[in-house]
BAMI-756361 format. One line per field, with one value per residue (C-alpha): residue in one letter; x, y, z. Coordinates in Angstrom, 1 decimal, decimal comma. Example, Ala and Ser with C-alpha at 12.3 -4.5 7.8 and 13.67 -1.06 7.14 Angstrom:
BEGIN
rest <- (a / s)
x <- (12,3 / 13,7)
y <- (-4,5 / -1,1)
z <- (7,8 / 7,1)
END
This chain:
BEGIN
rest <- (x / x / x / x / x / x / x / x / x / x / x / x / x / x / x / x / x / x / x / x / x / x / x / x / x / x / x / x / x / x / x / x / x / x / x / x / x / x / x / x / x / x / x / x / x / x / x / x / x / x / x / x / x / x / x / x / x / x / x / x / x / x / x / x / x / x / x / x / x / x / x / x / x / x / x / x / x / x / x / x / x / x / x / x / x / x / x / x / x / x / x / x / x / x / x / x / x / x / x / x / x / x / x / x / x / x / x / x / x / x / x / x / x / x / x / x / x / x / x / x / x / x / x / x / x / x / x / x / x / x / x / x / x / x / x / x / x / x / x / x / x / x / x / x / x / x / x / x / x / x / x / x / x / x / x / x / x / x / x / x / x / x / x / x / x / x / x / x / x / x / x / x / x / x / x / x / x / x / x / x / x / x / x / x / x / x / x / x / x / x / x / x / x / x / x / x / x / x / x / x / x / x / x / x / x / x / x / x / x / x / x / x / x / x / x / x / x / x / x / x / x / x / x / x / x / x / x / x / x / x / x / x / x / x / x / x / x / x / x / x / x / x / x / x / x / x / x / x / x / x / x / x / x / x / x / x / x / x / x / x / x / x / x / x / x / x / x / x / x / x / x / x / x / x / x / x / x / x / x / x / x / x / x / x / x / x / x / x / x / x / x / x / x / x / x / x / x / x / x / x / x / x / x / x / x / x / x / x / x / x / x / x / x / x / x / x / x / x / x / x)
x <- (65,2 / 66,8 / 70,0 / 67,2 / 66,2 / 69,6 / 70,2 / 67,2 / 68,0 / 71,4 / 71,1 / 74,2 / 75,9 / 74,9 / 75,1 / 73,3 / 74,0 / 74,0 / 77,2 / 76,4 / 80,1 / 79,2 / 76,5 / 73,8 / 70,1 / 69,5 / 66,9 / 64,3 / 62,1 / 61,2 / 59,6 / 55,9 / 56,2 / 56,4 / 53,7 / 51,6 / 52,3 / 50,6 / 47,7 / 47,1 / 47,2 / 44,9 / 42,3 / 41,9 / 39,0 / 36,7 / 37,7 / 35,4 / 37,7 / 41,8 / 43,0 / 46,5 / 48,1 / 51,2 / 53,2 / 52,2 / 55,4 / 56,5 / 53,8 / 55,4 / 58,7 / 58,4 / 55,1 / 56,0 / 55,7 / 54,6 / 51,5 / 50,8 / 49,0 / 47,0 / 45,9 / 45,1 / 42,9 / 40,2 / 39,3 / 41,6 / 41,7 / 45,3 / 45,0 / 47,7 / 47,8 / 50,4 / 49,0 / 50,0 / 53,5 / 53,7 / 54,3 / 50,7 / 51,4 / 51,2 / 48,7 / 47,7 / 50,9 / 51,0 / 47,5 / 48,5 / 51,3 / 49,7 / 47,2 / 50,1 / 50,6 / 47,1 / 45,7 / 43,0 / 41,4 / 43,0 / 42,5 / 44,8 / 44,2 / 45,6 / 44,7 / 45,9 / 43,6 / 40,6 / 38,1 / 39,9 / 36,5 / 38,6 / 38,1 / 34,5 / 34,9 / 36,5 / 32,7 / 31,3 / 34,2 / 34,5 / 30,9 / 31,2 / 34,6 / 32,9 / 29,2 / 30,0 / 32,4 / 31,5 / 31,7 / 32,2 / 32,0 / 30,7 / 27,4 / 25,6 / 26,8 / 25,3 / 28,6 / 31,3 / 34,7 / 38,1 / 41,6 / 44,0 / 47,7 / 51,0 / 54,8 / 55,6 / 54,7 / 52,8 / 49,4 / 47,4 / 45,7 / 45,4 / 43,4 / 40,7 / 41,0 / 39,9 / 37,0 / 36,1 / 36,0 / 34,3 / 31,8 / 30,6 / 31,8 / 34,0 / 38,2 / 40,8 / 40,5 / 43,6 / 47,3 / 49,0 / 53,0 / 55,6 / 58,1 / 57,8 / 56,5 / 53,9 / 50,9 / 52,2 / 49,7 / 46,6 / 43,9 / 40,6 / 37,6 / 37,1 / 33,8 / 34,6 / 31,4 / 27,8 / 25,2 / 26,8 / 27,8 / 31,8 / 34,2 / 38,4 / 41,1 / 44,3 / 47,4 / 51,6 / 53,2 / 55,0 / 58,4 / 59,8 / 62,4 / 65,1 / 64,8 / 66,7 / 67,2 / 68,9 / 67,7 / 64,1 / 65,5 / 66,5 / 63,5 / 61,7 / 64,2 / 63,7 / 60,2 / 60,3 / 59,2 / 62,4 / 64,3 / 67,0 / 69,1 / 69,1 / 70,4 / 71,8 / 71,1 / 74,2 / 73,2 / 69,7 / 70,8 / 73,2 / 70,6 / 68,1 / 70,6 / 71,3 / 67,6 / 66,9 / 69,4 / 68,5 / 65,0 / 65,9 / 64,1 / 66,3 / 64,2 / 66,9 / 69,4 / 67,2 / 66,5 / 69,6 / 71,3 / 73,2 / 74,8 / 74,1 / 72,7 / 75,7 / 76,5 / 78,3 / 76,4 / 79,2 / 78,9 / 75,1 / 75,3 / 77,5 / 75,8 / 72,5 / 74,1 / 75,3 / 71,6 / 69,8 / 72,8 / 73,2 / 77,0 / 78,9 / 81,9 / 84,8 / 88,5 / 91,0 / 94,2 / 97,6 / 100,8 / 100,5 / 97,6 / 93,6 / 91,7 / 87,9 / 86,4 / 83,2 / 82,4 / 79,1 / 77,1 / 76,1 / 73,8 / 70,9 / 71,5 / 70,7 / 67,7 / 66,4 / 67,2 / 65,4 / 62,9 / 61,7 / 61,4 / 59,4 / 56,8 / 56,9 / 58,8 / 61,1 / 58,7 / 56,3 / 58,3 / 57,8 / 60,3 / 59,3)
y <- (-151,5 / -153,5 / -151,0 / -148,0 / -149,6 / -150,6 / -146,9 / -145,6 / -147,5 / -146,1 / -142,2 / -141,4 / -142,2 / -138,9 / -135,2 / -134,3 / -130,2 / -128,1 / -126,3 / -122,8 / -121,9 / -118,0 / -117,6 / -115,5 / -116,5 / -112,9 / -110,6 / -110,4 / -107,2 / -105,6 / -102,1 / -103,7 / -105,8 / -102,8 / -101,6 / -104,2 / -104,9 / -101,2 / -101,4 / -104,5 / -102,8 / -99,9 / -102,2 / -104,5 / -102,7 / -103,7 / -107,1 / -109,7 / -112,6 / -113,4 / -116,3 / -117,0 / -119,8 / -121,1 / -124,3 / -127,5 / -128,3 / -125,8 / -125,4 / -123,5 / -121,8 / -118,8 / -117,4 / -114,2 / -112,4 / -109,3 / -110,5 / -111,4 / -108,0 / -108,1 / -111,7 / -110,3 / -107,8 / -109,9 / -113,7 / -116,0 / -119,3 / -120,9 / -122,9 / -125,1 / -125,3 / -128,3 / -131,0 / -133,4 / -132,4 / -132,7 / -135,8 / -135,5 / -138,9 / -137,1 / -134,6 / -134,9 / -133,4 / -130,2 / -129,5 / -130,2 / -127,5 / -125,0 / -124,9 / -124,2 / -121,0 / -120,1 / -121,2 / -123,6 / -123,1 / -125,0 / -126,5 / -128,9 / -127,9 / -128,7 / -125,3 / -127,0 / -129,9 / -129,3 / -130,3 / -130,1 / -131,7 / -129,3 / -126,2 / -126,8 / -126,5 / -122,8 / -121,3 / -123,0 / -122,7 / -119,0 / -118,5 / -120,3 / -118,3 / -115,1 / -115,4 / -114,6 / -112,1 / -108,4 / -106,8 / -103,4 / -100,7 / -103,8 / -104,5 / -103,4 / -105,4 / -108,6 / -109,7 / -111,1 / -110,0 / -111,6 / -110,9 / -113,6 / -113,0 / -115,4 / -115,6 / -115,7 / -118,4 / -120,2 / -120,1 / -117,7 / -116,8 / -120,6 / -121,0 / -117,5 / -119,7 / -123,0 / -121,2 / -119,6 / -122,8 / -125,0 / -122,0 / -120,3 / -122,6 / -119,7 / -119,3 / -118,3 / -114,1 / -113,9 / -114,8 / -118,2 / -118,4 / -120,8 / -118,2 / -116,1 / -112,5 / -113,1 / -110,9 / -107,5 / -105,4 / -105,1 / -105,9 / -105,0 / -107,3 / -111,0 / -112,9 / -116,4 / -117,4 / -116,3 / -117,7 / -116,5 / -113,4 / -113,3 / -111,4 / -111,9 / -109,5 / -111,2 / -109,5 / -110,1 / -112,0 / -110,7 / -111,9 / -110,5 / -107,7 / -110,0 / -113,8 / -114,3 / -118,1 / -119,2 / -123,0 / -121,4 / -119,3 / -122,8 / -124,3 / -121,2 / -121,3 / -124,8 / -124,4 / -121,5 / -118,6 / -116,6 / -116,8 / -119,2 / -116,5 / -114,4 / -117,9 / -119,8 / -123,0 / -124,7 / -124,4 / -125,0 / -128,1 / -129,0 / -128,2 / -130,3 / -133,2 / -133,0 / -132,7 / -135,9 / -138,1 / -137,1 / -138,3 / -141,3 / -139,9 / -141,7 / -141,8 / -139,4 / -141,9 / -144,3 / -141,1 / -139,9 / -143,6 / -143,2 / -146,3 / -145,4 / -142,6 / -139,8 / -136,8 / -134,9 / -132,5 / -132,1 / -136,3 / -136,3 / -133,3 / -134,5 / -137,8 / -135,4 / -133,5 / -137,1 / -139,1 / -135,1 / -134,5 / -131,5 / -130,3 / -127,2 / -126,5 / -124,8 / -123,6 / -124,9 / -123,2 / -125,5 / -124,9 / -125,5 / -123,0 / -123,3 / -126,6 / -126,8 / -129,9 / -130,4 / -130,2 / -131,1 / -128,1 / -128,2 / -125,3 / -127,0 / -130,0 / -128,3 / -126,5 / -130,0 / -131,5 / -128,5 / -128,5 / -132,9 / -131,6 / -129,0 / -131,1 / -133,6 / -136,1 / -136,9 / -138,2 / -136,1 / -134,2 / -132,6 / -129,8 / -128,3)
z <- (-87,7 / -85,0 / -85,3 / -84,7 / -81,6 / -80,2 / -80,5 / -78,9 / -76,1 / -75,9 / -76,6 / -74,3 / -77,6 / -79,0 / -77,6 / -74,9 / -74,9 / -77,9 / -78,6 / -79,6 / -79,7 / -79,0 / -81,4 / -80,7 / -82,4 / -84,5 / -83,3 / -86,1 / -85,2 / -88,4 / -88,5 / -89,5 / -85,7 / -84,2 / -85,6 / -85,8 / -81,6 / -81,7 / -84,3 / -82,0 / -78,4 / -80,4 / -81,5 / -78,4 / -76,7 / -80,1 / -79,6 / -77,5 / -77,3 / -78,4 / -80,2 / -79,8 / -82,4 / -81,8 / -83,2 / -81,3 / -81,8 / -79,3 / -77,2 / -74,7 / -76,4 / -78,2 / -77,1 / -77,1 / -74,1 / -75,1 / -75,9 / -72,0 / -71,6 / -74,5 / -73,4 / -69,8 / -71,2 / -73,0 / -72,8 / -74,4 / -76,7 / -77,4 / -80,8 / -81,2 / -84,4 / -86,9 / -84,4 / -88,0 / -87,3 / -83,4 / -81,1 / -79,1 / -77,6 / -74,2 / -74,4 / -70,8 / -70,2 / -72,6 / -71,2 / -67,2 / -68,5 / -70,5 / -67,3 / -64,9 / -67,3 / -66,5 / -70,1 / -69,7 / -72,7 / -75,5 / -79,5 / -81,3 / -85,0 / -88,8 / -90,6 / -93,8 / -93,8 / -96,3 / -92,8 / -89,8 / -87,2 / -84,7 / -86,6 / -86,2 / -82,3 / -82,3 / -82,7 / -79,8 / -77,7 / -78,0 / -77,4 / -74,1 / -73,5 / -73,7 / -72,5 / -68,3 / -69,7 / -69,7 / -73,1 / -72,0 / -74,8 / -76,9 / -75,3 / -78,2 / -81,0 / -81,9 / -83,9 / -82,0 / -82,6 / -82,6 / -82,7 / -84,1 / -82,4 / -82,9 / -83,4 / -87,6 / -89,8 / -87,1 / -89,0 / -88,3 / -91,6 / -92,3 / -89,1 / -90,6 / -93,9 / -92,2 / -90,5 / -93,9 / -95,6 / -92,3 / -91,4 / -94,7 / -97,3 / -99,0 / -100,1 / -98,6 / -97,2 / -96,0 / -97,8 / -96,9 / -97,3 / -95,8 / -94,6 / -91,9 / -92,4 / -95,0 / -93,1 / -92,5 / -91,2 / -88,9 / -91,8 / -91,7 / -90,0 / -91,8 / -91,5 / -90,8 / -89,9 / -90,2 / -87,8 / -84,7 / -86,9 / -86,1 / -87,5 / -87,2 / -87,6 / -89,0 / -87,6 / -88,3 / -86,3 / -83,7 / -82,1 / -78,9 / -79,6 / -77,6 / -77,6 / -74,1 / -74,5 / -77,0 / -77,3 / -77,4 / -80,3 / -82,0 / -81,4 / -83,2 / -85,8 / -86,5 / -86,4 / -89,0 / -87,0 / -88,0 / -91,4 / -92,2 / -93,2 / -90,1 / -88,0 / -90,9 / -92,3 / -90,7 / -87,3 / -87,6 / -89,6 / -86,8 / -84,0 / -85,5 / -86,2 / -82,6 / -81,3 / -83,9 / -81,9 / -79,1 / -78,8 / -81,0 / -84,5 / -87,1 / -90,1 / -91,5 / -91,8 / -94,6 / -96,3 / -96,9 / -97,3 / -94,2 / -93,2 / -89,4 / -87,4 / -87,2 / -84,7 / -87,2 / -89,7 / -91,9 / -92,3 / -92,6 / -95,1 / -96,9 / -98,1 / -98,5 / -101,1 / -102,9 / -102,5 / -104,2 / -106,4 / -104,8 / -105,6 / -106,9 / -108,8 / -107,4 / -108,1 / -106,2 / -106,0 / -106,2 / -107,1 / -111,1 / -111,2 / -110,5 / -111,4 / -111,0 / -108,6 / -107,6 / -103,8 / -101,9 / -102,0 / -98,0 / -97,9 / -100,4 / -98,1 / -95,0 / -96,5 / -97,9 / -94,5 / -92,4 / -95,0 / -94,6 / -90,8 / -91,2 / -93,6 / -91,0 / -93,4 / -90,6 / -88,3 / -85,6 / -82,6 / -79,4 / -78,5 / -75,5)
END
């Protein structure tokens, strides 16, 4: 413990810039994003109020963009939603931020949690969002409808499963899944509560068609908005090594039996793949013919090691 601290004092020891050595972050835009984005735009005049869920990990990065005019067009509620995962030690600060964006309404949530007491607030604070706001073509109806928008795999349908289970004490309506992608259309209205009578329409999420930064791409990487696959589980292995050091997170390192805290994710994989047992055989060729050895096998090791982040094994984070 006392080598931990000596080394969160001294974080100069580590990288301070990513190397991304001419890599670009791929550009994940499938055909049911596109036409989601339009479903979406198409069915924003029966809507009464948007909820937008993003990662609190990220509170900033990777809210896409696109969605700006959608927001404009209809009052809006950011749910920030893995607040178990995220580092909230300064709240005061996301808020101060998200304000500065023009957000000022805001809810820290944990979809996942049997009762989340926050869930419980969305009702009340959506009918305070939308009662000095004109409901144009929706003046008529006594229901009140919302739209749920976000990046991938951020939890949208486990924020209209939360309300199901908090509101009418009913399952799950919508499908749950840990990769990005799992929701892939516009579906049809959800009651997730009855007394006001509101209805929620789930949507896919939607990242923009170009992801300009690439250390906001990492972050959404890391956060499992886009697949491994498409960035590779080397360099978001590498990228979270590095963002670990840097903010002094070295949980990793009694985990994996590290002697110390390490820079180098070939090292750090390497003694992952030993502590899960975690190898592959191989053939290497020599000069009296091929003879099979056993290396570490580093891809399992990176997805175990990007996987303990994401389930907050690792400790809580802020990334933005």
């Amino acid at each position: 413990m006392r080598l931990y601290q000596v080394l969160r004092n001294n974080v100069d020891k580590f990288r301070t810039v990513f190397d991304f050595s001419g890599r670009e972050v791929a550009h994940w835009f499938p055909g049911h994003m596109a036409k989601g984005l339009k479903q979406m735009n198409a069915s924003i005049k029966n809507v009464d109020c948007v909820i937008e869920v993003h990662d609190a990990r990220i509170p900033s990065s990777g809210r896409n963009p696109i969605f700006q005019r959608t927001l404009n067009a209809r009052p809006h509620l950011l749910v920030l939603n893995k607040m178990d995962l995220a580092d909230l030690s300064n709240k005061q600060r996301i808020l101060k931020k998200m304000e500065e964006d023009g957000v000022r309404n805001v809810l820290f949530t944990d979809c996942l949690k049997q009762v989340d007491s926050n869930v419980k607030k969305l009702v009340p604070m959506v009918q305070e969002i939308i009662k000095d706001n004109p409901r144009f073509n929706r003046e008529e109806n006594r229901d009140i409808s919302l739209m749920v928008i976000g990046v991938p795999n951020v939890g949208k349908s486990s924020l209209i499963n939360s309300l199901r289970r908090t509101n009418l004490k009913k399952g799950r309506a919508s499908q749950v899944g840990g990769e990005p992608g799992v929701t892939r259309s516009v579906l049809t209205k959800i009651q997730v509560c009855a007394r006001p009578l509101m209805y929620l329409l789930d949507t896919p999420g939607v990242l923009p068609p170009r992801i300009e930064s690439l250390e906001t791409g990492m972050k959404l990487a890391l956060c499992g908005t886009i697949r491994d696959h498409l960035v590779g589980e080397d360099v978001i292995a590498d990228y979270l090594l590095y963002t670990l050091n840097r903010l002094g997170m070295f949980s990793y390192v009694e985990r994996y039996d590290l002697q110390e805290p390490s820079d180098n994710i070939q090292h750090v994989l390497k003694r992952i793949s030993v502590k899960l047992g975690k190898t592959q055989r191989v053939k290497a060729f020599t000069g009296v013919g091929n003879i099979p050895v056993v290396i570490p096998n580093y891809t399992e090791a990176a997805y175990d090691f990007i996987r303990a982040f994401r389930r907050g094994e690792l400790g809580q984070v802020m990334l933005d």
